[in-house]
C-alpha positions in Angstrom: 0.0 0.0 0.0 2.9 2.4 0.9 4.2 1.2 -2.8 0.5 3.0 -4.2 0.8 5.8 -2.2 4.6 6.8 -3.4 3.3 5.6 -6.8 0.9 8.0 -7.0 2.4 10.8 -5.2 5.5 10.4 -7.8 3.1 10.1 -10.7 1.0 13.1 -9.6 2.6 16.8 -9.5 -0.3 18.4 -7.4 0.9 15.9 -4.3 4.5 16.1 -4.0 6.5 18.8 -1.4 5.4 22.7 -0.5 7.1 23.8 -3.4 5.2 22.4 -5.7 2.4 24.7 -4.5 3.7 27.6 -6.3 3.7 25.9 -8.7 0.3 24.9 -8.4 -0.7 28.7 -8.1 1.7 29.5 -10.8 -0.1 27.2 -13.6 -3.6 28.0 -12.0 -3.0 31.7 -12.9 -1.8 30.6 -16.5 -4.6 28.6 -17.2 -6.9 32.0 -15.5 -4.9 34.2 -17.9 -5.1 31.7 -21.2 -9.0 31.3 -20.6 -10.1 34.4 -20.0 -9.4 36.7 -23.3 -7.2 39.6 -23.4 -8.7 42.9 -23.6 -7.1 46.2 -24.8 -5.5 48.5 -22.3 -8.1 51.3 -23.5 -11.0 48.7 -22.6 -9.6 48.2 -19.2 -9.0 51.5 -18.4 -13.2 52.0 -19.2 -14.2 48.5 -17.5 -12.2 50.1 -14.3 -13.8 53.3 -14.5 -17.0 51.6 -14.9 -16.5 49.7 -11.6 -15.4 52.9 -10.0 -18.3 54.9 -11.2 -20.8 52.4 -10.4 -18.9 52.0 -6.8 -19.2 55.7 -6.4 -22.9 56.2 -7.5 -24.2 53.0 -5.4 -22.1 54.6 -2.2 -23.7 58.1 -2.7 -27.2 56.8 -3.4 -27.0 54.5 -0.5 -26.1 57.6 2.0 -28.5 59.4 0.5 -31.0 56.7 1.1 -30.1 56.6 4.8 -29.9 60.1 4.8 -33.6 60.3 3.8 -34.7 57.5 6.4 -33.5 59.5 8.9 -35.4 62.4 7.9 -38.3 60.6 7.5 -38.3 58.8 10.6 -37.6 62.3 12.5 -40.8 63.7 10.6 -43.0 60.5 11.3 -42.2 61.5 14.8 -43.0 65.2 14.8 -46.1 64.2 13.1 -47.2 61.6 15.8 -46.4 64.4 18.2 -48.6 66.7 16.5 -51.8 64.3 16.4 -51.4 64.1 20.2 -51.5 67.7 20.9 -54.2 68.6 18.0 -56.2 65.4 19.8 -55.7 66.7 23.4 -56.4 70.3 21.7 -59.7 69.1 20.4 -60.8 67.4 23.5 -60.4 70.4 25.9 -62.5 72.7 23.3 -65.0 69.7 23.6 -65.3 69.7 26.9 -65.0 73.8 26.8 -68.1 73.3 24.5 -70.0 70.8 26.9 -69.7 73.4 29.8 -71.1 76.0 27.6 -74.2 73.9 26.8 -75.0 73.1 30.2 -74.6 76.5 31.5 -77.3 77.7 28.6 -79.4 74.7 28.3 -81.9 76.4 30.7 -82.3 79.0 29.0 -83.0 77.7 26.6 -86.3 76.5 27.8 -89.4 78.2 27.7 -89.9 80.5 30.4 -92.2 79.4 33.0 -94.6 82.7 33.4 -97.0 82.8 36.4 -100.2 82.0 35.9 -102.5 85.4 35.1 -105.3 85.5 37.8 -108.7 84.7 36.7 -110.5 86.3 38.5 -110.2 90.0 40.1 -108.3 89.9 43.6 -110.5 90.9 46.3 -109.1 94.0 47.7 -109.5 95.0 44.0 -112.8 94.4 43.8 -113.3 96.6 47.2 -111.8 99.6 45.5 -114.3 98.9 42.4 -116.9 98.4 44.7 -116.7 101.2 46.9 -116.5 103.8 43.7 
């Protein structure tokens, strides 16, 4: 088995000593570089500038997205402040209101007049009487 195993390690380049790592990365890199094509120094320098723009703009619109959640969040809560203090606003002139109704609701109401006398008062008739 230990015959295999030196076998195969002697056979195979990937499984021998450290220094056969670099080359390793060495022909990894050449095979990366033989794949992939080869562009023109002017089409790099525009792919880079690409990525930088597009790094750029995403950075910017993302602090200005933060930016603006902020803002909104600190006018959600001056709002919810407002609604309580137009709310406790409205219920103090409602119960200004229902004092003011109470306090004229009997006046509204048909005076009660006292009753006209139907008949002549006596010391009346004693004055007609005596004419």
């Amino acid at each position: 088995m230990d015959d295999s195993t030196s076998s195969a390690s002697a056979n195979h380049p990937f499984l021998d000593a450290p220094s056969d790592t670099l080359d390793v990365e060495t022909a990894i890199s050449n095979l990366t570089e033989q794949a992939s094509p080869k562009l023109s120094p002017q089409i790099e320098k525009n792919v880079e500038r690409i990525h930088t723009s597009i790094a750029r703009l995403s950075s910017v619109s993302i602090d200005g997205l933060q930016g603006l959640t902020s803002e909104l969040q600190k006018l959600q809560t001056f709002l919810n402040t407002e609604v309580s203090r137009v709310q406790g606003e409205i219920e103090s002139a409602l119960s200004g209101i229902q004092i003011i109704m109470e306090t004229i609701a009997p006046w509204k109401s048909p005076p009660i007049s006292p009753e006209l006398p139907t008949r002549t008062p006596s010391f009346l008739n004693r004055r007609i009487g005596q004419r």
